[in-house]
PyMOL Python script that loads the backbone (N, CA, C, O; Angstrom):
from pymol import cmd

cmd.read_pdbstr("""\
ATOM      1  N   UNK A   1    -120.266 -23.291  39.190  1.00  0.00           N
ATOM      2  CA  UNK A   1    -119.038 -22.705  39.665  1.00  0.00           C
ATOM      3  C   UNK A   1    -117.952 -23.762  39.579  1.00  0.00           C
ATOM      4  O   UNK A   1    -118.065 -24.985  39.665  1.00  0.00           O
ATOM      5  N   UNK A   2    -116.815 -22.972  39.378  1.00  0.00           N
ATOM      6  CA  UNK A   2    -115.590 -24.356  38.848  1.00  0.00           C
ATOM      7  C   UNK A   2    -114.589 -23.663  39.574  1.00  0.00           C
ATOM      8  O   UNK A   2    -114.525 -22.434  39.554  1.00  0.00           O
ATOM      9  N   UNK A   3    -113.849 -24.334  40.177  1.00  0.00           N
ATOM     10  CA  UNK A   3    -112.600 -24.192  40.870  1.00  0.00           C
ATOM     11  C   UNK A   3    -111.461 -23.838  39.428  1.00  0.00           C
ATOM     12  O   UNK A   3    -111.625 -24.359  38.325  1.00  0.00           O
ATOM     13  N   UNK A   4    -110.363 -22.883  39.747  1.00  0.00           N
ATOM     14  CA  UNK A   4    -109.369 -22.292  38.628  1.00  0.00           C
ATOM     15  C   UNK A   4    -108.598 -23.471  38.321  1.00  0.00           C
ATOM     16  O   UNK A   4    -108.504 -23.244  37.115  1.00  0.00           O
ATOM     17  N   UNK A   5    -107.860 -24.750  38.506  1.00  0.00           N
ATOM     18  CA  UNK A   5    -107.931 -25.606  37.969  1.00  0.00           C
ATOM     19  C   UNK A   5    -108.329 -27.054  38.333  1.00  0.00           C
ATOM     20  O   UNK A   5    -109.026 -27.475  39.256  1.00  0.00           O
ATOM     21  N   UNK A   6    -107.801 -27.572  37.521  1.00  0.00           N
ATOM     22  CA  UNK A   6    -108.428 -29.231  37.340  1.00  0.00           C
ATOM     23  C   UNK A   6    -109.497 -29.371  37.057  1.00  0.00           C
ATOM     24  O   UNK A   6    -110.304 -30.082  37.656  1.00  0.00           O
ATOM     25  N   UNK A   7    -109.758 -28.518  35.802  1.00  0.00           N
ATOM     26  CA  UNK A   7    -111.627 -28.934  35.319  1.00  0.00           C
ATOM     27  C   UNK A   7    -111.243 -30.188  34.566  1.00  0.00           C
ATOM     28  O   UNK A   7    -110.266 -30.821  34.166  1.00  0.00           O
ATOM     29  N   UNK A   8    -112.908 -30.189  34.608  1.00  0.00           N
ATOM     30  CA  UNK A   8    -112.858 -31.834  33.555  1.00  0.00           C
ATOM     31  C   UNK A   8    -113.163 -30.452  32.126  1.00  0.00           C
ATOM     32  O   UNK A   8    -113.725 -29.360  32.048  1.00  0.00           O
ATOM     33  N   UNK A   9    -112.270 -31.519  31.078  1.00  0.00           N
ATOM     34  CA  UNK A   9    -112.232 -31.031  29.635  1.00  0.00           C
ATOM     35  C   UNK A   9    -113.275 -30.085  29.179  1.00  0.00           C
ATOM     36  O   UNK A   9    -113.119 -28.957  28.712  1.00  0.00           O
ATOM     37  N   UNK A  10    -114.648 -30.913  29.454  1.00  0.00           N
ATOM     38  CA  UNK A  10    -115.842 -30.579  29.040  1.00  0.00           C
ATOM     39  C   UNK A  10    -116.268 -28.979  29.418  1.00  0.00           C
ATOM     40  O   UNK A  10    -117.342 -28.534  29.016  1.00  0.00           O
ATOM     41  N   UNK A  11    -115.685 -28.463  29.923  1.00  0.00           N
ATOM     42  CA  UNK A  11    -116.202 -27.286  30.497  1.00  0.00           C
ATOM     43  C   UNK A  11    -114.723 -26.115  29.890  1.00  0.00           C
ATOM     44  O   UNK A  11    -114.369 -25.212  30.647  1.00  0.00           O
ATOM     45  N   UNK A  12    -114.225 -26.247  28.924  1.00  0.00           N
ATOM     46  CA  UNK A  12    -113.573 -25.535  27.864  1.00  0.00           C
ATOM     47  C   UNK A  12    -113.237 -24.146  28.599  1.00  0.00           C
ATOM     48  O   UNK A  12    -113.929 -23.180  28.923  1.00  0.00           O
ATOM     49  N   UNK A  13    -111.383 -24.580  28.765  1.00  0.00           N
ATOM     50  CA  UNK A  13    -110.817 -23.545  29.490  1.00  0.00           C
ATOM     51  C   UNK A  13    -110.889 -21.842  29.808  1.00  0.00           C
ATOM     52  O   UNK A  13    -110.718 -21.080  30.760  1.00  0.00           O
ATOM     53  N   UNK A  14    -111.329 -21.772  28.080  1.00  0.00           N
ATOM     54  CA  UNK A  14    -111.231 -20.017  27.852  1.00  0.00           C
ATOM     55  C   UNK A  14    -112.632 -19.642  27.711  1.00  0.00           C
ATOM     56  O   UNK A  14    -112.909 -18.525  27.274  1.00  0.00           O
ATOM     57  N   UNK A  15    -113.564 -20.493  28.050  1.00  0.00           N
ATOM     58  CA  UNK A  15    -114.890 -19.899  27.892  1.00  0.00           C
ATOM     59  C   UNK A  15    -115.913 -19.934  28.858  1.00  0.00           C
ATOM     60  O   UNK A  15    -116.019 -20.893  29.623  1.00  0.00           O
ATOM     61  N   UNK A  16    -116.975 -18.587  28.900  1.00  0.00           N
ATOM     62  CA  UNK A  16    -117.885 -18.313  30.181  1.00  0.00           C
ATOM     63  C   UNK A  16    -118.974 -19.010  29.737  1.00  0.00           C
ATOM     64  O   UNK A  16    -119.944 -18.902  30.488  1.00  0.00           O
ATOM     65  N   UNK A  17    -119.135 -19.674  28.790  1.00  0.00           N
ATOM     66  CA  UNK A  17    -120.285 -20.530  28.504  1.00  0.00           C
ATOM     67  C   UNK A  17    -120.190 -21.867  28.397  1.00  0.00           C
ATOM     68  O   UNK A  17    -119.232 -22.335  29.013  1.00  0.00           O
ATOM     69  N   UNK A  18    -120.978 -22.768  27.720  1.00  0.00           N
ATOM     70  CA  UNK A  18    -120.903 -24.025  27.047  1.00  0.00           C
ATOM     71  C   UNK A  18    -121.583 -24.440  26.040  1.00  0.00           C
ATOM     72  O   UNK A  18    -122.784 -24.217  25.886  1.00  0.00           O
ATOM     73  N   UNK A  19    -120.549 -25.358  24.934  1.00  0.00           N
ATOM     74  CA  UNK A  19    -121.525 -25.372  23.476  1.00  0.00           C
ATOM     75  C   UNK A  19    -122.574 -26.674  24.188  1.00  0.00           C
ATOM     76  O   UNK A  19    -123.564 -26.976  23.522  1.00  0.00           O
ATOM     77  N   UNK A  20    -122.410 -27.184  25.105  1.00  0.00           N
ATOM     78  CA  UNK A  20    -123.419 -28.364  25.956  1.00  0.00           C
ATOM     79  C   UNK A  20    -124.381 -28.100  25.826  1.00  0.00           C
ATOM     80  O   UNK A  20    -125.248 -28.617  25.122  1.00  0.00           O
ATOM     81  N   UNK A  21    -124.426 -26.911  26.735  1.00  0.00           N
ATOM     82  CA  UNK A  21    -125.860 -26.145  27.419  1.00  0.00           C
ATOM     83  C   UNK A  21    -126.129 -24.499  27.096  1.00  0.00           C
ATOM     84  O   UNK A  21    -126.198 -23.584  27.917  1.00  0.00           O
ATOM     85  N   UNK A  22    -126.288 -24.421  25.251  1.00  0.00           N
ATOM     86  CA  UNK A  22    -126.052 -23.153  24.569  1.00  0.00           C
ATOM     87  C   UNK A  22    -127.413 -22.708  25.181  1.00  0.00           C
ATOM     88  O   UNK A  22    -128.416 -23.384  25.408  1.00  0.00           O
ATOM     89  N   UNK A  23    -127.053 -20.743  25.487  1.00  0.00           N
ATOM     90  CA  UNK A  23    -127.767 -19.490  26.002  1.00  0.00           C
ATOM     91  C   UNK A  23    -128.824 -20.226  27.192  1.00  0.00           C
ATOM     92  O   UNK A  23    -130.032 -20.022  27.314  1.00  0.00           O
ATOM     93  N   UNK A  24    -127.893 -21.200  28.062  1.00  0.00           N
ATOM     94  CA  UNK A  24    -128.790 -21.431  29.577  1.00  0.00           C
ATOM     95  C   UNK A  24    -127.551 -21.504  30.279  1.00  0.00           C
ATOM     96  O   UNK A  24    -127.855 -21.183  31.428  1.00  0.00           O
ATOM     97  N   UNK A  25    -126.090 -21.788  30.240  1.00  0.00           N
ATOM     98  CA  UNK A  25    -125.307 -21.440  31.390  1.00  0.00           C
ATOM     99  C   UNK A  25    -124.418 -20.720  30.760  1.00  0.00           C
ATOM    100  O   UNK A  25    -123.997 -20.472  29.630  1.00  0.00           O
ATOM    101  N   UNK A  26    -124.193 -20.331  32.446  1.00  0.00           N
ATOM    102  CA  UNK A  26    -122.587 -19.477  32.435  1.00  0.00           C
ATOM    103  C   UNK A  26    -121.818 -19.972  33.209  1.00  0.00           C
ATOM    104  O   UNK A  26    -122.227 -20.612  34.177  1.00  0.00           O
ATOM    105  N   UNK A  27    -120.778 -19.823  33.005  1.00  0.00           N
ATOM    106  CA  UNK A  27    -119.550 -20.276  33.560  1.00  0.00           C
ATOM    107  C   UNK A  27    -118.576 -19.745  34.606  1.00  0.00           C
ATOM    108  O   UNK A  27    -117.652 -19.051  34.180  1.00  0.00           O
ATOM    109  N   UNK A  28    -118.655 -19.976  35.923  1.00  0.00           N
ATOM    110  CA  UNK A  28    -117.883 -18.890  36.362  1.00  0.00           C
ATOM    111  C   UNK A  28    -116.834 -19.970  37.193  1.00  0.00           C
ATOM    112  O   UNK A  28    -117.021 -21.037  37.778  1.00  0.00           O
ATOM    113  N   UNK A  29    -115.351 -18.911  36.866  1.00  0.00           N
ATOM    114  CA  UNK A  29    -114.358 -20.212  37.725  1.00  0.00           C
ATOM    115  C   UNK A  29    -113.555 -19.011  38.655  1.00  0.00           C
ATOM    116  O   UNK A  29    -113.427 -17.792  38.542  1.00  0.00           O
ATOM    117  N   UNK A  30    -113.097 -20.023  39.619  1.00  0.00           N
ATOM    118  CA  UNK A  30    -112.494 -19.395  40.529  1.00  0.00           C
ATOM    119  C   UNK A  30    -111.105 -18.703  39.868  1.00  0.00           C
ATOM    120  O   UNK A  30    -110.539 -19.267  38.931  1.00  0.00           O
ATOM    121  N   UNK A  31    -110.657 -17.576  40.368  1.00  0.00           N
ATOM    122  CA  UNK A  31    -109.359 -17.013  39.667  1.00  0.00           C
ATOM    123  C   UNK A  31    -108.613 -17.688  40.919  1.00  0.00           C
ATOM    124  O   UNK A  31    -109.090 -17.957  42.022  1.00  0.00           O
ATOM    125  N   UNK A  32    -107.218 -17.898  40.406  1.00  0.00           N
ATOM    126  CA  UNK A  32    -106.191 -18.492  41.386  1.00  0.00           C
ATOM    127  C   UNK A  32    -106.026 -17.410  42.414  1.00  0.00           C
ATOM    128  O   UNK A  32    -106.015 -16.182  42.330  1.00  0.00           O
ATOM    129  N   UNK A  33    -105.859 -18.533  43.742  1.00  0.00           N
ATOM    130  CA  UNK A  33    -105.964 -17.336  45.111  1.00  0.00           C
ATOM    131  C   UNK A  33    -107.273 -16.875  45.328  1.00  0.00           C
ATOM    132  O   UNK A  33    -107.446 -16.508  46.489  1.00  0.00           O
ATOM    133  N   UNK A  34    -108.335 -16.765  44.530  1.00  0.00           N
ATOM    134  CA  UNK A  34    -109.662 -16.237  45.106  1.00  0.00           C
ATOM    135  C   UNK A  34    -110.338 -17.173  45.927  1.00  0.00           C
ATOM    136  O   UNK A  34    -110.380 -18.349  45.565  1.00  0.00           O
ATOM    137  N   UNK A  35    -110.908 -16.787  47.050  1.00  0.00           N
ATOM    138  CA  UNK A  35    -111.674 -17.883  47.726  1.00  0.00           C
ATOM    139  C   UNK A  35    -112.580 -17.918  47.583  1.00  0.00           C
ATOM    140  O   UNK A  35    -112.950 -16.888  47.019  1.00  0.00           O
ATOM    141  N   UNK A  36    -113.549 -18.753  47.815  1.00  0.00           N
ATOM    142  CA  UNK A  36    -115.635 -19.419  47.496  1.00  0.00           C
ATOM    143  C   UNK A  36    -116.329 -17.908  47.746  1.00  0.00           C
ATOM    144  O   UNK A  36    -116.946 -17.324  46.856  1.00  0.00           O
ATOM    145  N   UNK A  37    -116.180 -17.502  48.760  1.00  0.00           N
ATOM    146  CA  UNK A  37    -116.726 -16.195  48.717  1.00  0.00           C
ATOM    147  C   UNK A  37    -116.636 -14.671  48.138  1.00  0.00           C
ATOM    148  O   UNK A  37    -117.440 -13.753  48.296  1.00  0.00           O
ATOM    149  N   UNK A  38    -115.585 -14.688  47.524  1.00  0.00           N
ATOM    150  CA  UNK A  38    -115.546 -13.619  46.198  1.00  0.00           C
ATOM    151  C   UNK A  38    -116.108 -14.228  45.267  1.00  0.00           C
ATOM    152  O   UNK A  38    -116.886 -13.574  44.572  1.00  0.00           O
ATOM    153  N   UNK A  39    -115.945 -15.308  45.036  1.00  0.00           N
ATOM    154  CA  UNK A  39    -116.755 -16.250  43.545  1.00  0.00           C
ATOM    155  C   UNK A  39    -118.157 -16.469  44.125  1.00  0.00           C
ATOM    156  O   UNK A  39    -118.957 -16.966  43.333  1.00  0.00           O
ATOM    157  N   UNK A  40    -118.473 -16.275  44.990  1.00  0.00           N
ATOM    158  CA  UNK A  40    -120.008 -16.494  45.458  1.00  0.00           C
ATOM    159  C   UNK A  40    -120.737 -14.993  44.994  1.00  0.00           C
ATOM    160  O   UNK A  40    -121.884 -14.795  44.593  1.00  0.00           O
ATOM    161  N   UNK A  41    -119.514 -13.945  45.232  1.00  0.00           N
ATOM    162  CA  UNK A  41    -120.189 -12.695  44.916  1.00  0.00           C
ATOM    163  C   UNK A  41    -120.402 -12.550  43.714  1.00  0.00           C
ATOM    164  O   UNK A  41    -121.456 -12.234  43.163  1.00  0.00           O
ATOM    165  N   UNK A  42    -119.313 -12.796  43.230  1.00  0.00           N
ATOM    166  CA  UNK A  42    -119.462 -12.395  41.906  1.00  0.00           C
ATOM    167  C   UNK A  42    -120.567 -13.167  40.717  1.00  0.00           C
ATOM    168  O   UNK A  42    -121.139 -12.532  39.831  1.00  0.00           O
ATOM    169  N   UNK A  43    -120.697 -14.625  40.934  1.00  0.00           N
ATOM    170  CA  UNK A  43    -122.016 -14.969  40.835  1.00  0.00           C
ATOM    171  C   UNK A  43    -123.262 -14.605  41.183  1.00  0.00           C
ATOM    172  O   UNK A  43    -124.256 -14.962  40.551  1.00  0.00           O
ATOM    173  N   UNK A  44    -123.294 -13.701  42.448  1.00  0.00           N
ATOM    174  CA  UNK A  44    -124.043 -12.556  42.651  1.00  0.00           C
ATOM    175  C   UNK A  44    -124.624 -12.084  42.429  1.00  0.00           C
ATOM    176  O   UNK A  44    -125.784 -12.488  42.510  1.00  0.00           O
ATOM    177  N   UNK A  45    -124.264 -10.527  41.850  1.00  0.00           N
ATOM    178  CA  UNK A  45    -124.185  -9.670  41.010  1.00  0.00           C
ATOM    179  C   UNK A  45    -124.367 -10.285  40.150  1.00  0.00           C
ATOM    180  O   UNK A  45    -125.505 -10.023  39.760  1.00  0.00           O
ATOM    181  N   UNK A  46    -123.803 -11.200  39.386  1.00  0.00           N
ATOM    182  CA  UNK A  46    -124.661 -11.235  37.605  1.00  0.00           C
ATOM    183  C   UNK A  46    -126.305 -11.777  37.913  1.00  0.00           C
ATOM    184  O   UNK A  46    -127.301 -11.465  37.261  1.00  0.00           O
ATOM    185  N   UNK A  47    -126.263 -12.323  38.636  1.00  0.00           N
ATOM    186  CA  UNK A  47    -127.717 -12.882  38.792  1.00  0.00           C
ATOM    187  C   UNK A  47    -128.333 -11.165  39.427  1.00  0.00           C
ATOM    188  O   UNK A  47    -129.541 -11.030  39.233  1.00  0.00           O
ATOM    189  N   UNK A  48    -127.754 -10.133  40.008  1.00  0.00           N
ATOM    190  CA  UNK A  48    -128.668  -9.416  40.399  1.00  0.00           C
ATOM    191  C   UNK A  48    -129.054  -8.151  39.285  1.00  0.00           C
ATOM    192  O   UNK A  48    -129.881  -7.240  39.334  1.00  0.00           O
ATOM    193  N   UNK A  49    -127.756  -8.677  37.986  1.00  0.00           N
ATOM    194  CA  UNK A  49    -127.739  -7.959  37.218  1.00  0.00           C
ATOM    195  C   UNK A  49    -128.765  -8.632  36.099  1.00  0.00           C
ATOM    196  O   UNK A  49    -129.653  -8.044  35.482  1.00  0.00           O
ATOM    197  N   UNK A  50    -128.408  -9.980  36.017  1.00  0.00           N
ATOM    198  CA  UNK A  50    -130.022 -10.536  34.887  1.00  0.00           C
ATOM    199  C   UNK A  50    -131.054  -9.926  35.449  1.00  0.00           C
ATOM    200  O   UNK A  50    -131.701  -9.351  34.574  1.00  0.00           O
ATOM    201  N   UNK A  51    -131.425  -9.810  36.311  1.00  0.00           N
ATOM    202  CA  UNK A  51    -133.036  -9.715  37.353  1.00  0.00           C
ATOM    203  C   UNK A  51    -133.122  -8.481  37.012  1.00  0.00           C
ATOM    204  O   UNK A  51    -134.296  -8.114  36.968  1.00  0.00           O
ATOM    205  N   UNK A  52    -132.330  -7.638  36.735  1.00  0.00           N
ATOM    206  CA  UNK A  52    -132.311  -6.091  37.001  1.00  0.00           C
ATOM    207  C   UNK A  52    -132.888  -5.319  38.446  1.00  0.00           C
ATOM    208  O   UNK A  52    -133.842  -4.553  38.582  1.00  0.00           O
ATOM    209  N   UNK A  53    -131.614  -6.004  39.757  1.00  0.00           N
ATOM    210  CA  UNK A  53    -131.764  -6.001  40.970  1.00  0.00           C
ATOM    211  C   UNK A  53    -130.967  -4.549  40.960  1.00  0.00           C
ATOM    212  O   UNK A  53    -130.768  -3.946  42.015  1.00  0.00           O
TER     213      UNK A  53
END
""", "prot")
cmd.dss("prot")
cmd.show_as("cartoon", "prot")
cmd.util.cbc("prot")
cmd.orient("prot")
């Protein structure tokens, strides 16, 4: 999880992945104004959606 700004470079502004760590992460950043706990959800749900929760 990445805060909406001040990433470090490496983690490439416009993208939910990384060419680092190809088809093992995703990327999820905070949208401006959202707080830890909407971004907690929404990390969530995709994990309840891989699992097929």
């Amino acid at each position: 999880m990445l805060p909406a700004k001040d990433v470090d470079w490496c983690w490439l502004q416009e993208r939910s992945d990384s060419p680092w760590y190809p088809h093992t992460l995703r990327v999820f950043r905070r949208v401006p104004g959202e707080g830890w706990a909407t971004s907690i959800e929404r990390v969530r749900k995709a994990l309840a959606a891989k699992l097929g929760m």
